[in-house]
N, C-alpha and C positions, 0 to 999 in steps of 0.2 A: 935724433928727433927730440925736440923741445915736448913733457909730457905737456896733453892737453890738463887746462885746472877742470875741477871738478863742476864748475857751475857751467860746463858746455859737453856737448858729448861729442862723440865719435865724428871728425868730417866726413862729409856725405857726397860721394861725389856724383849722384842721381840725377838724371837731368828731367828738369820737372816739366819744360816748356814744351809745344807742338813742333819745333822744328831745331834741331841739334845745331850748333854755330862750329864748323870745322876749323880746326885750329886754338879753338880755346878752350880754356881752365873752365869750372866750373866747379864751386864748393859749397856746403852749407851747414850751420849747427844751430840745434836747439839749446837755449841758454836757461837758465834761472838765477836772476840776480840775489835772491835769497841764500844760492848757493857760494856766492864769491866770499871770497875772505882774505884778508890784510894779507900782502905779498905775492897773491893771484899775478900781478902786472909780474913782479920781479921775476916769478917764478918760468914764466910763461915769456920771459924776456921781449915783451911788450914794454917800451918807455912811453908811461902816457903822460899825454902833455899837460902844461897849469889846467888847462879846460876842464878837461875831465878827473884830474886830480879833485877838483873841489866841487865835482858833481857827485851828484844821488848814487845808490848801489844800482839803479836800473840803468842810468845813462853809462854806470863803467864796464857794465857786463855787455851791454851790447857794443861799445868801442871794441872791447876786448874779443868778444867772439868776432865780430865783423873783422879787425886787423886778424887776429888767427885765420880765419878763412881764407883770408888777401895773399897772408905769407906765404901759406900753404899750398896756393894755387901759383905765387909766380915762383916758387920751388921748382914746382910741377912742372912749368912751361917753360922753366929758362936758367933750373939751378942757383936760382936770385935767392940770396937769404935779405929780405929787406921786407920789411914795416911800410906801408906805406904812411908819412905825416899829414899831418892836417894843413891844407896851404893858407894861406894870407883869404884865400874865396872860398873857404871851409871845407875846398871839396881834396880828396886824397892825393898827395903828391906820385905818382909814379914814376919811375924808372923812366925814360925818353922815348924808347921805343915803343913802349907798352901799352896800351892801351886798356883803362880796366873800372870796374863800379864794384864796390859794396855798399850793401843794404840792408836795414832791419827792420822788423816790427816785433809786436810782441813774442819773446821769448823763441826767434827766430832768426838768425842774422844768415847772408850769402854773401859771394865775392865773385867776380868772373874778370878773368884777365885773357889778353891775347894781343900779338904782335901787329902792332900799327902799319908794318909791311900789308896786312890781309886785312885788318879791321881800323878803319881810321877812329871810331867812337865806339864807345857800349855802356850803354845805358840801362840800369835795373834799379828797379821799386819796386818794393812787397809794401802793403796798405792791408789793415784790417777791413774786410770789407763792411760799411758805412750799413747803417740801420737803417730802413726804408725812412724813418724821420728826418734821423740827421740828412740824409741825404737828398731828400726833398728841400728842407733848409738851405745846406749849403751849394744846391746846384747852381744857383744864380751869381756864387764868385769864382765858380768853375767852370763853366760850362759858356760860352758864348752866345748869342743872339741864336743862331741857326743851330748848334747844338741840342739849346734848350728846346726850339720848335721839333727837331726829331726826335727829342725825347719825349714831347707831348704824343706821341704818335704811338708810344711803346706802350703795351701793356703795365698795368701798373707793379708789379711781381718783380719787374725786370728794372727797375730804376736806380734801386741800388746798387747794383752789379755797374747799372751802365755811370754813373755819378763816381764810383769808386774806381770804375776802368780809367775814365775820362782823365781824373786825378792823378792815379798813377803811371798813367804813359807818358803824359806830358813830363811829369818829374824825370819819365825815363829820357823821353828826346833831350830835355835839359843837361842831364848827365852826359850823353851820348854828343852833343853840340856843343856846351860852352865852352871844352879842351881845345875846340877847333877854331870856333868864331871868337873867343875871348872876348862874349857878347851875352849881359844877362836877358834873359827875355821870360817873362809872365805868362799865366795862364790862357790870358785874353791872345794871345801872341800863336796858337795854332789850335788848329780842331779838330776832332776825329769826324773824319768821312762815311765811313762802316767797320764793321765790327762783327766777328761772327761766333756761336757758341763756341766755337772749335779752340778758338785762341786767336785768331786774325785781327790782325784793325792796320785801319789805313788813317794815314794822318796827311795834314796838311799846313805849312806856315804861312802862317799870316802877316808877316812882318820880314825886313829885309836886314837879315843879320852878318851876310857878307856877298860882295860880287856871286859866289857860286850857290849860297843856300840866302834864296830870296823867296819873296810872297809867290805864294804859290806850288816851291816845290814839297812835294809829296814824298813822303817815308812809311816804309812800314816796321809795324810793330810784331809783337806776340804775348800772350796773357793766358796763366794760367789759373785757375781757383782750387785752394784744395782749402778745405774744411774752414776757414773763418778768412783765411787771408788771402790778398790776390797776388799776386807777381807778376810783374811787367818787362819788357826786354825792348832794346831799341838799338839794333846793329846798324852801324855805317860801313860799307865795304868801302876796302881802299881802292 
């Protein structure tokens, strides 16, 4: 085993969300870009690419923890020693079979991988959860017409949760869809239907991205919160 560097810790392989996805990986580590230091990539046999070569110490610690997670977990599931690259559509190149998402936010990165035989997409985002301000501001580029009317309906306490949920699911169905439709699609492009404390949400597209995922069809999610940040999950079975 490749040792882990010092600016991430131990992988975790606790599963944070309300409902376990049978068959797949699931990793995560806490990072501090403070802690990386010159030869972190080499040592950690990470090849990063010009991108993040000529990025901030935050943008190379979270590549770096996030691919460590990625490796680690298609280890896990399939004996795969592989990195995943960064594709030409920024998003991770995997293996053919594989199906898989890594994510970060502050000083947190995750990976979850699994065989495209049992999961056609999987999609994950962690988001700091949004400030009642900020999130009041930005619901009107997030949130669509009928979104925004049921959010008028919610207590106000509950805005941010839902403005930062709203945010991060979509980004998850995005992950979870584009591998399939080879199709970009916007915020304005689905909506959540409900949502419940527990971790539930139901989604819906609004736009027709291929013959089989068209306006209309309906996916669910899962979301969890733990102390500043959310996480989001978005499984396609096959």
């Amino acid at each position: 085993m490749t040792p882990l560097p010092a600016c991430c810790t131990p992988l975790d392989a606790h599963w944070p969300l309300p409902v376990p996805l049978p068959g797949t990986v699931f990793l995560s580590t806490r990072f501090d870009p403070a802690l990386l230091v010159a030869g972190d990539f080499q040592r950690s046999a990470v090849p990063p690419p010009a991108s993040i070569q000529r990025s901030v110490a935050k943008r190379q610690a979270e590549f770096l923890a996030g691919r460590l997670c990625a490796r680690a977990a298609l280890q896990q599931l399939d004996h795969l020693d592989c990195v995943p690259a960064i594709g030409e559509d920024r998003a991770p190149v995997w293996p053919g079979h594989i199906s898989g998402s890594i994510t970060h936010s502050t000083g947190h990165a995750a990976a979850i991988v699994g065989h495209k035989a049992q999961w056609r997409g999987l999609g994950m985002d962690l988001e700091n959860v949004l400030t009642l301000e900020r999130a009041e501001r930005l619901a009107g580029e997030i949130l669509t017409a009928d979104e925004l009317q049921r959010m008028a309906a919610l207590p106000r306490e509950q805005i941010a949760l839902l403005v930062t949920l709203t945010f991060s699911v979509k980004e998850s169905l995005f992950k979870a869809l584009y591998p399939i439709v080879q199709k970009r699609f916007y915020f304005e492009h689905a909506e959540v239907l409900e949502w419940s404390q527990a971790g539930y949400v139901r989604l819906r597209l609004l736009t027709d991205l291929s013959a089989k995922w068209c306006h209309g069809t309906e996916l669910e999610g899962q979301f969890v919160v733990d102390g500043e940040q959310l996480l989001s999950l978005v499984a396609v079975r096959a």
